[in-house]
N, C-alpha and C positions, 0 to 999 in steps of 0.2 A: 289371181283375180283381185283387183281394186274395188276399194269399198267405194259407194256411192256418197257424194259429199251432201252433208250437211245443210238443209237449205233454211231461209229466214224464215220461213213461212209454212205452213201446212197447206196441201190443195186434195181434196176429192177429186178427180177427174170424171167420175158419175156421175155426180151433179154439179161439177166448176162451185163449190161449195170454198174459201180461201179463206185463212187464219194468218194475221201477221202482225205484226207492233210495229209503226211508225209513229213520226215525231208530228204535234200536234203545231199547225200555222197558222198566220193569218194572214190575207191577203187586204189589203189596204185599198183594191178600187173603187170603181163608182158604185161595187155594192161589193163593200165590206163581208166578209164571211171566212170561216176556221175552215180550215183540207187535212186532209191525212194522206200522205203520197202511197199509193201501191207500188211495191216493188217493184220493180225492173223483172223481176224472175216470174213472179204470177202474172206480170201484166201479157204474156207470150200467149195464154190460154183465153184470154178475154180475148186478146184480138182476136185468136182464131173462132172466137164463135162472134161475134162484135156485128157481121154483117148482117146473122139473124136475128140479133134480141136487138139491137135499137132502135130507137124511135124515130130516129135524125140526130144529125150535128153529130152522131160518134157516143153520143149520151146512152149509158146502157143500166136498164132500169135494177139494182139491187134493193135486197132487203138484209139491213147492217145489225149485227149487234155490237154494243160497246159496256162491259159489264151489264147493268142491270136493264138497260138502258136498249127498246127493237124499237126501230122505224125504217121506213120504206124511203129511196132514195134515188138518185141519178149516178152512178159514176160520172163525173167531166174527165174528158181528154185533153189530153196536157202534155206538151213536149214529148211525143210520143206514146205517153203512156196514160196515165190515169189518176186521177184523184180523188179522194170523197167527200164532200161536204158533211160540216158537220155542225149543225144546228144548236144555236145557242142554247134552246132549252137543252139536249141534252147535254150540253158543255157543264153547263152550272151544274144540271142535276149530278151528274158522275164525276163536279170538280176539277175539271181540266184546264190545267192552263197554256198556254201558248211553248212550247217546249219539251213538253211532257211526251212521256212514249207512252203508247195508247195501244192495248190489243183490241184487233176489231175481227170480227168473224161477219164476213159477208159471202151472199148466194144471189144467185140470179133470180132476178123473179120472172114469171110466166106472162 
């Protein structure tokens, strides 16, 4: 029997509840703002529920934690998959700077 491999990320499949560390960005458009990329590997389980939780445009509504740091949020879709905005206030307050790996614990909201 083969052991199950190792994934980057934690997922609940009860509540699509997802734990992972990505590298903090910044996108430089006509409105400037920080992302956190979701995995490749969690982003299979968002889509498969994606058609019922959004609200349009693919945007799927979470609630994020980043250390000490909960706020309510959007996923955007992004070359497939997804990313999270993440708000300057909390940048500053938990210190983050553009490169930094960030564990973010995010769930779906209702």
């Amino acid at each position: 029997m083969r052991n199950a491999p190792e994934l980057p990320f934690a997922i609940d499949v009860e509540t699509l509840d997802i734990e992972f560390a990505g590298e903090l960005w910044y996108w430089r458009g006509p409105s400037p703002y920080h992302f956190i990329t979701v995995p490749e590997e969690a982003c299979v389980g968002l889509r498969a529920v994606s058609a019922v939780v959004t609200y349009g445009w693919g945007m799927i509504p979470v609630k994020v934690r980043i250390g000490a740091s909960a706020f309510e949020t959007s996923l955007f879709p992004k070359d497939g998959g997804y990313v999270v905005p993440i708000k300057d206030a909390v940048r500053l307050t938990e210190g983050l700077a553009d490169g930094d790996t960030v564990t973010v614990n995010l769930a779906i909201r209702e």
